[in-house]
C-alpha positions in Angstrom: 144.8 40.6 69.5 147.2 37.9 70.6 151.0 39.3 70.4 153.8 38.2 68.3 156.0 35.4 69.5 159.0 36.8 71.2 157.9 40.4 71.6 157.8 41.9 74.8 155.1 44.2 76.4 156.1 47.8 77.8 155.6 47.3 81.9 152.5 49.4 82.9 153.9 52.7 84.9 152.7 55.7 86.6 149.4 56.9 84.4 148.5 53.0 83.1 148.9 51.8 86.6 146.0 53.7 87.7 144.3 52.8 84.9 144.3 49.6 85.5 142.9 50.1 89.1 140.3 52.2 87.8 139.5 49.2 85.2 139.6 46.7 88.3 136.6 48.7 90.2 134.6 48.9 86.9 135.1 44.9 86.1 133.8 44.9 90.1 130.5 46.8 88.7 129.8 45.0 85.8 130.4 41.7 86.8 126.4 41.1 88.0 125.4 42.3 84.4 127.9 41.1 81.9 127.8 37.9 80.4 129.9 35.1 81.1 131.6 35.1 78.0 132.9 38.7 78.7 133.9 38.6 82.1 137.8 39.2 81.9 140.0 35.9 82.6 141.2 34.7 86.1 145.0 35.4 84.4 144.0 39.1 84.0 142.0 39.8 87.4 145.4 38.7 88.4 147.2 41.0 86.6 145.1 43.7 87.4 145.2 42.7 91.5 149.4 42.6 90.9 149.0 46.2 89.6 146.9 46.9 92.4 149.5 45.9 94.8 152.7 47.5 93.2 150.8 51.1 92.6 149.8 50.8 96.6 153.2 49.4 97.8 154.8 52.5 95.4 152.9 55.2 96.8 153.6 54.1 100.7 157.5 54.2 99.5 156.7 58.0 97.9 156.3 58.6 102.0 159.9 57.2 103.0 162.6 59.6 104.4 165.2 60.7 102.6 167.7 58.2 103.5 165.5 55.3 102.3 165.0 56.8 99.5 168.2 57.0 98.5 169.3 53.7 99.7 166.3 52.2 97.6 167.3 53.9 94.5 170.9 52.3 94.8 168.9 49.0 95.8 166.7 49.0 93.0 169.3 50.0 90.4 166.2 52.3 88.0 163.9 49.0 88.0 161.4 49.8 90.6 158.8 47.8 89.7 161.0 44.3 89.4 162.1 45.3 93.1 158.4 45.9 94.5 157.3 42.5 93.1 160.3 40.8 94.9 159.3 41.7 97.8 155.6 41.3 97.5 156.2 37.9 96.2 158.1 37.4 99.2 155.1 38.4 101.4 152.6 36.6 99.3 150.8 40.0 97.8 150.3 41.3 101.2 150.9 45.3 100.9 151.4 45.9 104.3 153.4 42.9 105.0 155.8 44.0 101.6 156.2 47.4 103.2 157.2 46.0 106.5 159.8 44.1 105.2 161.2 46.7 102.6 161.3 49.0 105.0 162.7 46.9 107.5 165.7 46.0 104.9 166.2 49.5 103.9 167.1 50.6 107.8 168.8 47.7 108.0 171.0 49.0 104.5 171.5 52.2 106.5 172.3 51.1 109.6 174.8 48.9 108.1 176.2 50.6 105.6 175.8 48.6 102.4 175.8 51.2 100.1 179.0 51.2 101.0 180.2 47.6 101.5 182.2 47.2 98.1 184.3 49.9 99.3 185.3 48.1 101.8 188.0 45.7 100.4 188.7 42.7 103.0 191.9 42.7 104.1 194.8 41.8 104.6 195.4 39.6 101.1 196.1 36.4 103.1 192.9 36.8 105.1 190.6 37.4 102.1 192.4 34.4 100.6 192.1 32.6 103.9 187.7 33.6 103.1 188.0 32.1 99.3 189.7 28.9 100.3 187.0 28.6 102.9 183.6 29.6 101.5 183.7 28.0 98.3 181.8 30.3 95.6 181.9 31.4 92.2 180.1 32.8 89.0 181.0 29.6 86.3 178.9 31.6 83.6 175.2 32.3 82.3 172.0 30.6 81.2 170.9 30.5 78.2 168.5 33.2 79.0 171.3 35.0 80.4 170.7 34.1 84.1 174.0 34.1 85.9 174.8 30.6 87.2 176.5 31.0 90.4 178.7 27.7 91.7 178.7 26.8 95.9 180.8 24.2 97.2 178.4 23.3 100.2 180.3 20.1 101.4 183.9 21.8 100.9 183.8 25.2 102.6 185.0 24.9 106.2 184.2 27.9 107.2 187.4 28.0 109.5 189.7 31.0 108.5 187.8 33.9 109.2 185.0 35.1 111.9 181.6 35.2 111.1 181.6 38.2 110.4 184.3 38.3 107.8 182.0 35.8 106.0 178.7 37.5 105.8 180.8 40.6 104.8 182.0 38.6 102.3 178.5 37.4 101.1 176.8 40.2 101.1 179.8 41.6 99.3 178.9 39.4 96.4 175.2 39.9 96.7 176.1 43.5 96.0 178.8 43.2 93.7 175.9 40.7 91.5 172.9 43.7 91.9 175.0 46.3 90.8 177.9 44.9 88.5 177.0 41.2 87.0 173.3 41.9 86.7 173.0 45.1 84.7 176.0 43.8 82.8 174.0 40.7 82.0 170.9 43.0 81.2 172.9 45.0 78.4 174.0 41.8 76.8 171.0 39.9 76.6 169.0 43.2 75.4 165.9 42.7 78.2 165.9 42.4 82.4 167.8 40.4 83.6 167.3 40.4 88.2 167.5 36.9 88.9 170.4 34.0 89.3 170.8 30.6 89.6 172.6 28.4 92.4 174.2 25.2 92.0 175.3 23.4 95.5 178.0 21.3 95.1 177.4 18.7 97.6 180.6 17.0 97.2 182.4 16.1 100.7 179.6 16.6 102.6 179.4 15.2 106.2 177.4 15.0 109.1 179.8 16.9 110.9 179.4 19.9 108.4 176.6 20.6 110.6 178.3 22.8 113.0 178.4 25.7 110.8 174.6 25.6 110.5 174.4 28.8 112.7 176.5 30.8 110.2 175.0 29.1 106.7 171.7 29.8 108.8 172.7 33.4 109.2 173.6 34.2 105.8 170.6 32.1 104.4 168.5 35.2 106.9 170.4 37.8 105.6 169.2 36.8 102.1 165.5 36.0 102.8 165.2 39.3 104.8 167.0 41.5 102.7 167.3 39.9 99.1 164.3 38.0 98.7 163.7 36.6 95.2 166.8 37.0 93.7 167.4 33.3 93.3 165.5 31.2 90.1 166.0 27.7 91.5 168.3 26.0 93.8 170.0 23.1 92.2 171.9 20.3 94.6 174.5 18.1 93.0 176.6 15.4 94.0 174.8 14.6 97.0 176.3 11.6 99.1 173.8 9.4 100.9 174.3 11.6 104.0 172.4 14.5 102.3 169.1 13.4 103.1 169.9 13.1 107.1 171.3 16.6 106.7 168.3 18.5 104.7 165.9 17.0 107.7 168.2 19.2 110.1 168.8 22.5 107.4 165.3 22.4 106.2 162.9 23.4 108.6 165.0 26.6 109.2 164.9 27.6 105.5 161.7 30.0 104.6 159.1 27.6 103.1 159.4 30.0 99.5 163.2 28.9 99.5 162.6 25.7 100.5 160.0 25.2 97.0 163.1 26.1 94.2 165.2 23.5 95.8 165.9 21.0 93.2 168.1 17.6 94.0 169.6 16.3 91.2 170.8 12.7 90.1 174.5 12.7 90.2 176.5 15.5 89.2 173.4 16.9 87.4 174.7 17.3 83.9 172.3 16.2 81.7 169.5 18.5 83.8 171.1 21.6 83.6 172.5 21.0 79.7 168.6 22.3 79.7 169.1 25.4 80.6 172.5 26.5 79.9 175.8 25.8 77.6 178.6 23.3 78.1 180.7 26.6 78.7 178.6 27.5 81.7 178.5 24.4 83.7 180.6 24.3 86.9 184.2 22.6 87.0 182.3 19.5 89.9 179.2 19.6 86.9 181.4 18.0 83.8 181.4 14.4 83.0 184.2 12.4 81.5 184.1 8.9 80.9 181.6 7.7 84.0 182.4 10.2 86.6 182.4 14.1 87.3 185.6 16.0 87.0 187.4 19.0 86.6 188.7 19.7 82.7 187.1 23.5 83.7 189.0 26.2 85.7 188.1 26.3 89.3 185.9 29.1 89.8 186.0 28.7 93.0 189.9 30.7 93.2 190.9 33.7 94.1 192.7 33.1 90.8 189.6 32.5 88.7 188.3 36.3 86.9 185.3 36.8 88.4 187.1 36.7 91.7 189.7 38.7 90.3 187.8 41.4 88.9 185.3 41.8 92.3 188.4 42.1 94.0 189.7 44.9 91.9 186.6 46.8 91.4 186.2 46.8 95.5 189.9 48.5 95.5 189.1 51.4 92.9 185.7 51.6 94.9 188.0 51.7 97.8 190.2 54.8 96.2 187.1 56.3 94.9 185.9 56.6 98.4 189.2 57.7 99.5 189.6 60.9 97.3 185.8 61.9 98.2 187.3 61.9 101.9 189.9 64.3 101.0 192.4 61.2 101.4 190.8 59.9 104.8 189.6 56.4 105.0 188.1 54.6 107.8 189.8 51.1 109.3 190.0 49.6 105.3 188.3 46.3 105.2 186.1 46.8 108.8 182.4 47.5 108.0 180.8 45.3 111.0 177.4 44.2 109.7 174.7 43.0 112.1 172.8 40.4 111.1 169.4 38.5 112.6 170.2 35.1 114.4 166.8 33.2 113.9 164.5 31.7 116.7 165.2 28.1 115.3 168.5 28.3 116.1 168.6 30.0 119.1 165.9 27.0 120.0 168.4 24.5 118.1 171.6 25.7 120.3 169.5 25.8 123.6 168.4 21.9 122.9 171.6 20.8 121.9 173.1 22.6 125.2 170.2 20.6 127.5 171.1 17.7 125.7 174.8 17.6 125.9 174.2 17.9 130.1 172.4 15.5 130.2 174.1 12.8 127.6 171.3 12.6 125.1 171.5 12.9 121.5 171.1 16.0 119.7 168.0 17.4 118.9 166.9 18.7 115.3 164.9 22.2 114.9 161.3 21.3 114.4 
């Protein structure tokens, strides 16, 4: 019986799941005797080898240590199933490849401490300023189907107040503050799930000189593939100056090849594309139109100023306090949580060649 338009199935858990193994093993018995016409539908052998896949991947994370576990729960936020298809998406269905990886980001959560990041305010003022003015990023407002719509000026941020390590603290800062603060809060308004966001790049300023922070934007773009993996809808690029296309042939081959399918370039400033998906309200200040150009007329959300920054800030200071008065009043160095992060083979491979070729006078060289 075909469902009602708009209703929405109850996930399969626990006692179903196995069902629907069990169900997979007898479709595998019957398929030599039934006829054609009852043989179940590519779409639900599908469905039933996803199940497959999540009950396994669920059953090898029963086996974790404690401290996984409990840096999973915090991960996963009570939707464990959402988070195992993340990262079996990410490794293409492969069970054992998904466990790998999730367990490989979980260590990496403890050894890191990211379950306690956003009590770790980055200070002084002037240097978390310093970050904001720097690495341009903001939430401008939600889809229509209540996907936040996060704003990046790519071509702005110079990436030149802070260490690199000040700004992947700060990103992953963000990443956190969206799992565990903007998500669910998006969730409760829109009444179903809501894990996912979108990106808009603001090409806007971009030059070919931009290119020297490729190791850091490389880093960070890691950090996300390795450790938040399916978290982004699409990429959409905007504004891009003619330069953009010699650029993408140098960023691109370091980008994983599931990242590199939701890019989406845009014509122009991209308005009438994303008017698709969400309101006038929603659109970044660099996405608005008036007259023949795109311009401001929308508050900055870019700003230290703007509320979304405003309110991360102050929910990392009561997290901050909240930490403090568990301690008994002791706090460690406020604002130093050094987090270590991968630095890929490409550009390792990418300095090395641009090393050789600056010795001997030729031009630089492009990961391949």
């Amino acid at each position: 019986m075909r469902r009602p338009c708009g209703s929405r199935e109850k996930e399969p858990t626990g006692g179903a799941l196995r069902f629907l193994c069990r169900m997979k093993r007898v479709y595998k018995r019957a398929w030599r005797v039934l006829p054609s016409d009852s043989l179940p539908s590519c779409a639900d052998r599908m469905a039933i080898a996803s199940e497959d896949a999540i009950e396994r991947l669920s059953m090898l994370m029963d086996e974790a240590d404690d401290l996984l576990k409990a840096t999973f729960q915090n991960m996963h936020q009570g939707h464990l199933t959402h988070t195992l298809m993340r990262f079996l998406k990410a490794r293409e269905w492969s069970v054992p490849k998904a466990h790998e990886m999730l367990v490989n980001c979980l260590n990496w959560r403890v050894q890191n401490q990211i379950d306690d990041i956003l009590s770790k305010p980055i200070t002084p003022a002037g240097l978390y300023r310093g970050i904001r003015e720097s690495q341009l990023i903001g939430l401008s407002g939600y889809s229509k189907q209540g996907f936040p719509v996060f704003a990046i000026g790519a071509g702005l941020s110079t990436f030149d107040k802070a260490s690199v390590r000040d700004y992947v603290q700060s990103h992953i800062q963000i990443n956190e503050y969206r799992d565990r603060v903007i998500l669910p809060a998006a969730s409760k308004k829109y009444g179903r799930h809501v894990g996912t966001c979108y990106k808009i790049l603001d090409m806007t300023g971009l030059k070919f000189s931009s290119l020297s922070q490729i190791k850091l934007l490389t880093i960070i773009a890691t950090v996300d593939d390795l450790n938040y993996p399916e978290k982004t809808e699409t990429y959409y690029v905007v504004n891009a100056p003619y330069i953009f296309s010699a650029c993408w042939k140098v960023v691109k081959p370091l980008l994983q090849e599931r990242t590199r399918r939701k890019v989406q370039v845009l014509q122009g400033c991209g308005r009438d594309e994303l008017l698709k998906i969400m309101d006038y309200a929603s659109l970044p200040h660099f996405c608005r139109r008036e007259g023949s150009s795109c311009s401001g007329g929308a508050a900055d959300c870019y700003s230290l100023d703007h509320p979304f920054h405003q309110q991360l800030y102050r929910y990392m200071k009561r997290e901050a306090e909240r930490k403090e008065a568990e301690n008994g009043g002791k706090l460690g160095k406020e604002g130093s949580l050094p987090v270590e992060v991968p630095i890929p083979e490409a550009i390792i491979e990418w300095e090395l060649h641009n090393k050789l070729g600056d010795a001997s006078g030729r031009a630089m060289d492009t990961p391949s």
